[in-house]
C-alpha positions as CSV (number, residue, x, y, z in Angstrom):
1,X,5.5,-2.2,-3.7
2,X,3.9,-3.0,-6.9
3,X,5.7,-5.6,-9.2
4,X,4.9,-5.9,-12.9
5,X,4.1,-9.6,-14.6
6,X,5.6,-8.1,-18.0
7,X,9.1,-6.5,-17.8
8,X,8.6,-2.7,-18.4
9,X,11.9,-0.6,-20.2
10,X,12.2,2.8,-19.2
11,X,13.8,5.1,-22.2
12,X,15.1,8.2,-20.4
13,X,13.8,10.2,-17.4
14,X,11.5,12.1,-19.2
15,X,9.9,9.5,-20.5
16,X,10.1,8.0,-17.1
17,X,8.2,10.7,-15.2
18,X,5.9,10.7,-17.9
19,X,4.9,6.8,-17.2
20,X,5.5,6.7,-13.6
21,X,1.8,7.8,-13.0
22,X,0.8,4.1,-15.2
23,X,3.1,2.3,-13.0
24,X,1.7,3.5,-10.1
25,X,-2.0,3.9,-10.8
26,X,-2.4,7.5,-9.6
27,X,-0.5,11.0,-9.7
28,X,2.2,11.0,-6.7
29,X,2.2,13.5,-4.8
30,X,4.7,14.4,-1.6
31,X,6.3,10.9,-2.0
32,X,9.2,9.4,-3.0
33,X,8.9,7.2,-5.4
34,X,11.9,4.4,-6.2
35,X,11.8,2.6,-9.6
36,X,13.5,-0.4,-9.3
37,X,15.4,-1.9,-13.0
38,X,17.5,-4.3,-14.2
39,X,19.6,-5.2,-17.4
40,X,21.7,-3.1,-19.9
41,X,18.1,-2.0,-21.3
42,X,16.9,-0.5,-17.4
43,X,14.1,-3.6,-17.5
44,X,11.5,-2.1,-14.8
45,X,10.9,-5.1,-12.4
46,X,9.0,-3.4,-8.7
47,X,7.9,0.1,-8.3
48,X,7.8,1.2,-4.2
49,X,5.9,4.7,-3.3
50,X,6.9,5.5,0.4
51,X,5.7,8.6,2.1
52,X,8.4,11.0,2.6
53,X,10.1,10.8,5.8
54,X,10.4,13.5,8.5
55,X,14.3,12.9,8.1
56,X,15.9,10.7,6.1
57,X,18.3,8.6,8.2
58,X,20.7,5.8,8.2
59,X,18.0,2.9,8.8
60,X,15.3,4.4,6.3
61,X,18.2,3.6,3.7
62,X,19.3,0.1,4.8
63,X,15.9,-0.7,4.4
64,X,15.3,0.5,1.2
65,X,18.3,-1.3,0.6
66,X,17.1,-4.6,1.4
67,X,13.4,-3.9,-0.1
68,X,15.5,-3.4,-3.6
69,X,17.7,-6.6,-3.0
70,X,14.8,-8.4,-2.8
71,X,13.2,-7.6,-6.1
72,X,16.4,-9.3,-7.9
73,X,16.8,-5.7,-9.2
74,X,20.3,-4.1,-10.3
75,X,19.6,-0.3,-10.2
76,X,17.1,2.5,-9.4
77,X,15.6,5.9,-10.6
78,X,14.3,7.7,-7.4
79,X,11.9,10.2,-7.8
80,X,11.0,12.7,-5.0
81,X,7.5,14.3,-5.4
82,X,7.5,16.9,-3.6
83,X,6.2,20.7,-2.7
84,X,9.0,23.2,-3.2
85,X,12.9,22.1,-4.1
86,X,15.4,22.5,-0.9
87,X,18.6,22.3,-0.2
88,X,17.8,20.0,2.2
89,X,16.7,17.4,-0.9
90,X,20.2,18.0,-2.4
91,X,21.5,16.3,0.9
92,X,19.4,13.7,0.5
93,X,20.6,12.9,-3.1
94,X,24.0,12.8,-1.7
95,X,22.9,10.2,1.3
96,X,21.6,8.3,-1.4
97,X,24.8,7.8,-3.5
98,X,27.0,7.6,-0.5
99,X,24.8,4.7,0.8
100,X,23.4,2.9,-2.1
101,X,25.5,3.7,-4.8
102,X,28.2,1.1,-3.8
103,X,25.4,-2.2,-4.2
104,X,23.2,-0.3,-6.7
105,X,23.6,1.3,-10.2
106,X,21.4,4.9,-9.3
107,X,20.7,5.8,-12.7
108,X,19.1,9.1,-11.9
109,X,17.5,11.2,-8.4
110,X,14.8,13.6,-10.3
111,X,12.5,15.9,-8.3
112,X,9.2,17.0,-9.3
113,X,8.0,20.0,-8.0
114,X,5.2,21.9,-9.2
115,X,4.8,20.6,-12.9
116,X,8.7,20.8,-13.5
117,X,11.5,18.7,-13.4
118,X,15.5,18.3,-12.5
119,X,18.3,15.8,-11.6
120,X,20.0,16.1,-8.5
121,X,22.9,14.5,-10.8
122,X,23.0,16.5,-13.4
123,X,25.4,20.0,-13.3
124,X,24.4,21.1,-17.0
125,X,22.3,24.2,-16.7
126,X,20.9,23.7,-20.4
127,X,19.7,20.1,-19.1
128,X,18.4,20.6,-15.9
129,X,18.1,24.3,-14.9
130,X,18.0,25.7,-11.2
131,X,14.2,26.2,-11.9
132,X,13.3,22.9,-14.0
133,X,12.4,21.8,-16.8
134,X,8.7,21.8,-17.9
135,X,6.9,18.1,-17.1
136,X,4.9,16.7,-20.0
137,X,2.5,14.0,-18.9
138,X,1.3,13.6,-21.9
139,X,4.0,12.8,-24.0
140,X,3.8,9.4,-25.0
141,X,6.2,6.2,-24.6
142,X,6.3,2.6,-26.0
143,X,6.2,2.0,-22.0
144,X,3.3,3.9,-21.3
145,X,1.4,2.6,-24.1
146,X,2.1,-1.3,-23.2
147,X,1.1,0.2,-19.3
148,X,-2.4,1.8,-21.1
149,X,-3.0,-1.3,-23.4
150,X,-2.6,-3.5,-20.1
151,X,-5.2,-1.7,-17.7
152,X,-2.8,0.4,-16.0
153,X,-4.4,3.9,-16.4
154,X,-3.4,6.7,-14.0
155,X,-6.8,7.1,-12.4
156,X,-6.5,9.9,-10.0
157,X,-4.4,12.1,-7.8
158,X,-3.0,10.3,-4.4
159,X,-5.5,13.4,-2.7
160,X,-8.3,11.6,-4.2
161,X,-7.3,8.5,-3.1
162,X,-8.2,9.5,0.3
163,X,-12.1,9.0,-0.1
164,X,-11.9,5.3,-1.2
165,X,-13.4,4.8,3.2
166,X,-15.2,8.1,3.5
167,X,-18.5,6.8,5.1
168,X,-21.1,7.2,3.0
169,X,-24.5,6.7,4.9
170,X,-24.1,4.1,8.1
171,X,-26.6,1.6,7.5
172,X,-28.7,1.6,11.4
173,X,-29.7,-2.2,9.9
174,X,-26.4,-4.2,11.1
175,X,-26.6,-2.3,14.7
176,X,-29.0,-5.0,15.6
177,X,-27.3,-8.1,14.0
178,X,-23.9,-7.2,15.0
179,X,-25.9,-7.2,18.6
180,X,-27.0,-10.8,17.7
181,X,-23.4,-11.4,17.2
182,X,-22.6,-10.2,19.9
183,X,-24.8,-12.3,22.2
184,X,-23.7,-15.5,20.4
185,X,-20.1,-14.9,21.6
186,X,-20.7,-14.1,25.0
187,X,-23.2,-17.4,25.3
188,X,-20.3,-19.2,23.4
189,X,-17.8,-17.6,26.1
190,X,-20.0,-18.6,28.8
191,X,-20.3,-22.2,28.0
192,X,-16.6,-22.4,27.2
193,X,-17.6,-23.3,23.3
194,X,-14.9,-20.4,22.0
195,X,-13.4,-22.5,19.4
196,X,-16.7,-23.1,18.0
197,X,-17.6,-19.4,17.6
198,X,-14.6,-18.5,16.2
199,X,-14.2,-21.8,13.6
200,X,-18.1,-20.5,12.6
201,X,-17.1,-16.9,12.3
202,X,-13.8,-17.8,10.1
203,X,-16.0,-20.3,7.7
204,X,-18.1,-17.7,7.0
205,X,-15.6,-14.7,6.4
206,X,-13.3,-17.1,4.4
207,X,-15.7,-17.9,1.5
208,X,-14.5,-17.3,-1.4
209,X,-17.4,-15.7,-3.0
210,X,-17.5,-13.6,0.9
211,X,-18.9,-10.3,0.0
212,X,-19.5,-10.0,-3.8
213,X,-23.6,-9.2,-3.9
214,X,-24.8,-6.8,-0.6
215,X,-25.7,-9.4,2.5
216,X,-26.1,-7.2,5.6
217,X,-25.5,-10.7,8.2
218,X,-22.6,-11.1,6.5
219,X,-21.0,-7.3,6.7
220,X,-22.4,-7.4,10.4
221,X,-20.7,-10.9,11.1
222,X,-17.4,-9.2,9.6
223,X,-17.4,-6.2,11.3
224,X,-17.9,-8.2,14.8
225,X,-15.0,-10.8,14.0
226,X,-12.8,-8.4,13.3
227,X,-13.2,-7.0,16.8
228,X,-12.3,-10.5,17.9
229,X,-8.3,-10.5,17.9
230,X,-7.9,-14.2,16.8
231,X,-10.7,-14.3,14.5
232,X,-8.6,-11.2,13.0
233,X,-5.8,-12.0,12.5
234,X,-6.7,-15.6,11.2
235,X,-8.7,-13.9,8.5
236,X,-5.1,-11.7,8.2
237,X,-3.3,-14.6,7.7
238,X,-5.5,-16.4,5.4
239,X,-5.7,-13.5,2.8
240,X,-1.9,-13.5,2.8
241,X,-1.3,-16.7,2.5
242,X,-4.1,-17.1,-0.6
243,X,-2.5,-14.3,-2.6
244,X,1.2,-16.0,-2.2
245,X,-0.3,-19.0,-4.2
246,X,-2.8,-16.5,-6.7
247,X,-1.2,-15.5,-9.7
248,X,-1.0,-11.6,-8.9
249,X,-0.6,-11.6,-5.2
250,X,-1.4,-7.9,-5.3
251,X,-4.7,-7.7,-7.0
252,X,-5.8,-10.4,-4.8
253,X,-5.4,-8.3,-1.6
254,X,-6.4,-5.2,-3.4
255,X,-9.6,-7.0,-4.4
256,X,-10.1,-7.9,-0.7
257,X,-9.6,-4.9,0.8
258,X,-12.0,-3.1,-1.8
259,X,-14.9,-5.8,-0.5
260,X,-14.2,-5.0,3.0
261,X,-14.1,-1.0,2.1
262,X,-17.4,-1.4,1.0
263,X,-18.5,-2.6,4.5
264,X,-16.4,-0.1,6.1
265,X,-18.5,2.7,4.8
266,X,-21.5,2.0,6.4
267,X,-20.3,1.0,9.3
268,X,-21.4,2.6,12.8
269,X,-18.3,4.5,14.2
270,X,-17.4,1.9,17.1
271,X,-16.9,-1.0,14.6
272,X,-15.1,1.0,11.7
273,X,-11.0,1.0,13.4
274,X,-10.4,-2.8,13.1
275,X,-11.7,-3.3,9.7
276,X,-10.2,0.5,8.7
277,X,-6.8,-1.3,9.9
278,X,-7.1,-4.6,8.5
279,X,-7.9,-2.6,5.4
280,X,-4.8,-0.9,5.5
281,X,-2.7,-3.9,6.5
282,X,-3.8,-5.3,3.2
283,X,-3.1,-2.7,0.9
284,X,0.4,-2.3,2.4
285,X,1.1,-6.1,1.2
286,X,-0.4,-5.2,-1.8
287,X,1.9,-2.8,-2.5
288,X,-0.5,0.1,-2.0
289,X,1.4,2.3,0.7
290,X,-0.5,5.5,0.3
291,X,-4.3,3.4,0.6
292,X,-2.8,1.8,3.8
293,X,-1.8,5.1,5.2
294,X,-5.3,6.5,4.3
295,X,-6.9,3.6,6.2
296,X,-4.7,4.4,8.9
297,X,-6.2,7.6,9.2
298,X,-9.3,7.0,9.5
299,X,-9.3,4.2,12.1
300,X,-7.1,6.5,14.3
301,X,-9.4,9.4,13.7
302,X,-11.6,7.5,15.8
303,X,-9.8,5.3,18.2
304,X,-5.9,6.6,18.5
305,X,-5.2,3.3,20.7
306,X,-6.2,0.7,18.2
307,X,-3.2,-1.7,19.1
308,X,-3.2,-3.0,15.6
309,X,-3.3,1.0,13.8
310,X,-0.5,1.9,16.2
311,X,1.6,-1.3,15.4
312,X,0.9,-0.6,11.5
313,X,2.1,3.3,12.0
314,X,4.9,2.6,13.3
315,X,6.1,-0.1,10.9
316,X,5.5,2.2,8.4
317,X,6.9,5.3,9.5
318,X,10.1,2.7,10.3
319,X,10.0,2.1,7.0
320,X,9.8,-1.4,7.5
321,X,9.7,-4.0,4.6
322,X,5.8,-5.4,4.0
323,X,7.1,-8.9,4.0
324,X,8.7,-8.6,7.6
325,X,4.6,-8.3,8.4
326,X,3.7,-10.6,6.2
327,X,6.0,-13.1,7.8
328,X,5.1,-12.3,11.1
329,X,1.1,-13.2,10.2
330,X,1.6,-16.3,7.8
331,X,3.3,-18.4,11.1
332,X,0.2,-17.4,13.3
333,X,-1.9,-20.7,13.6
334,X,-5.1,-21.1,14.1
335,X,-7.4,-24.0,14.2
336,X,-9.7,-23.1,11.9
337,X,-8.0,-23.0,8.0
């Protein structure tokens, strides 16, 4: 869920589809996408990508429901993004009216199939033909110019996306200090000193400057906390509670989790799930729902009972709102922050 410090107005769905890829940063693709608005002048206030459901049922709704209600928004476009139309879709748009439509203004369902375009709302055959209307990317909007003008470039397709934890070349040098590491805690286990380790571990991986310049300790001593549960999810919860206070909560996690991508790429295989999953439980708070689910991927590849990557799937495929997590993590205590 991405929400926007400047209020964005949308001027028709055309011009909509046209800026969605600015709002979102990337081209969707087999997603639906809900655009959240406000006002008399359909003010954009939070944006919410979601990947599409094997069905679409009562709860994924109610959820959505509540996501939208929290936003302070009024109305929504949805947009599904997907592979070939269906009847099925056409369903859809109807369990979307019947359930929303009486606490929300649905100013439009489009689908986007293919480089064309259609409302499930629309019965005018000269608007919105059976096969679609042509989609023009490039046509240009006072919205998408403010996004362009603001940073907010559509910078790939959500395929591409997929590489941002591709391993690149696992550096063999932090096998031995994560060893070192390792030693530490199990001499600190032995002698009963575990709050020690772990308040050492979390100053460390708290810095605020953790991670800018290359430090192999450093990227070892992550990639062994993280295998420590509440080490974890202190570091969880302290990230989440910084970017509550930051002034763009969002780019604050996404600026974490793109440090701790950059370890995750040359890590050894054994050590890549936990930070692959804590990865992805940042982007979803950020907003970023496809990244999590990509960072999902790759810690299951590897180790399909990672507690955590399970936990996360599910939540997502429930549809469940990020701050429900979020919640959960910012009352864990710790000693340490």
């Amino acid at each position: 869920m991405t929400k926007l410090k400047k209020e964005i107005q949308i001027d028709g769905p055309a011009n909509l589809l046209a800026t969605v890829p600015n709002l979102l940063g990337f081209y969707p693709e087999k997603s639906l996408v809900v655009v959240a608005v406000k006002g008399v002048n359909d003010q954009v206030v939070v944006t919410m990508t979601l990947d599409l459901p094997e069905q679409f049922d009562t709860d994924f709704v109610d959820n959505l429901k509540v996501t939208i209600k929290r936003s302070g928004a009024d109305g929504l476009v949805a947009v599904f993004y997907i592979e070939e139309i269906s009847t099925e879709l056409k369903s859809v748009a109807n369990l979307f009216m019947e359930k929303i439509a009486p606490e929300f203004h649905i100013r439009d369902i489009l689908w986007v199939s293919q480089g064309r375009w259609a409302s499930f709302l629309c019965a005018d055959e000269m608007c919105c033909p059976i096969e679609g209307r042509e989609l023009d990317l490039s046509s240009t909007s006072v919205a998408k110019a403010e996004l362009v003008l603001a940073g907010r470039g559509a910078l790939s397709k959500r395929s591409d996306l997929k590489d941002f934890l591709a391993v690149t070349k696992i550096d063999k040098s932090l096998v031995p200090l994560i060893n070192q590491f390792s030693k530490q805690k199990t001499k600190a286990d032995h002698n009963e000193n575990y709050l020690k380790w772990g308040k050492t571990q979390f100053r460390f991986l708290s810095q605020q400057k953790a991670f800018i310049d290359f430090d192999a300790k450093l990227w070892a001593r992550l990639l062994f906390g993280l295998t420590d549960i509440p080490v974890r999810d202190a570091l969880l919860s302290h990230h989440i509670e910084l970017a509550q206070i930051s002034e763009d909560p969002s780019q604050y996690l996404t600026q974490v989790a793109q440090q701790w991508a950059q370890v995750a790429r040359v890590a050894p295989d054994a050590f890549r799930p936990p930070i692959c999953t804590c990865i992805a439980a940042l982007m979803w708070q950020a907003g970023e729902g496809i990244l999590a689910r990509s960072a999902l991927d790759f810690a299951v590849a590897l180790n399909p009972d990672f507690h955590l990557a399970k936990l996360l799937n599910s939540a997502l495929n429930s549809g469940m709102p990020p701050w429900e997590f979020r919640d959960a993590f910012t009352k864990i205590t710790n000693p340490w922050s």
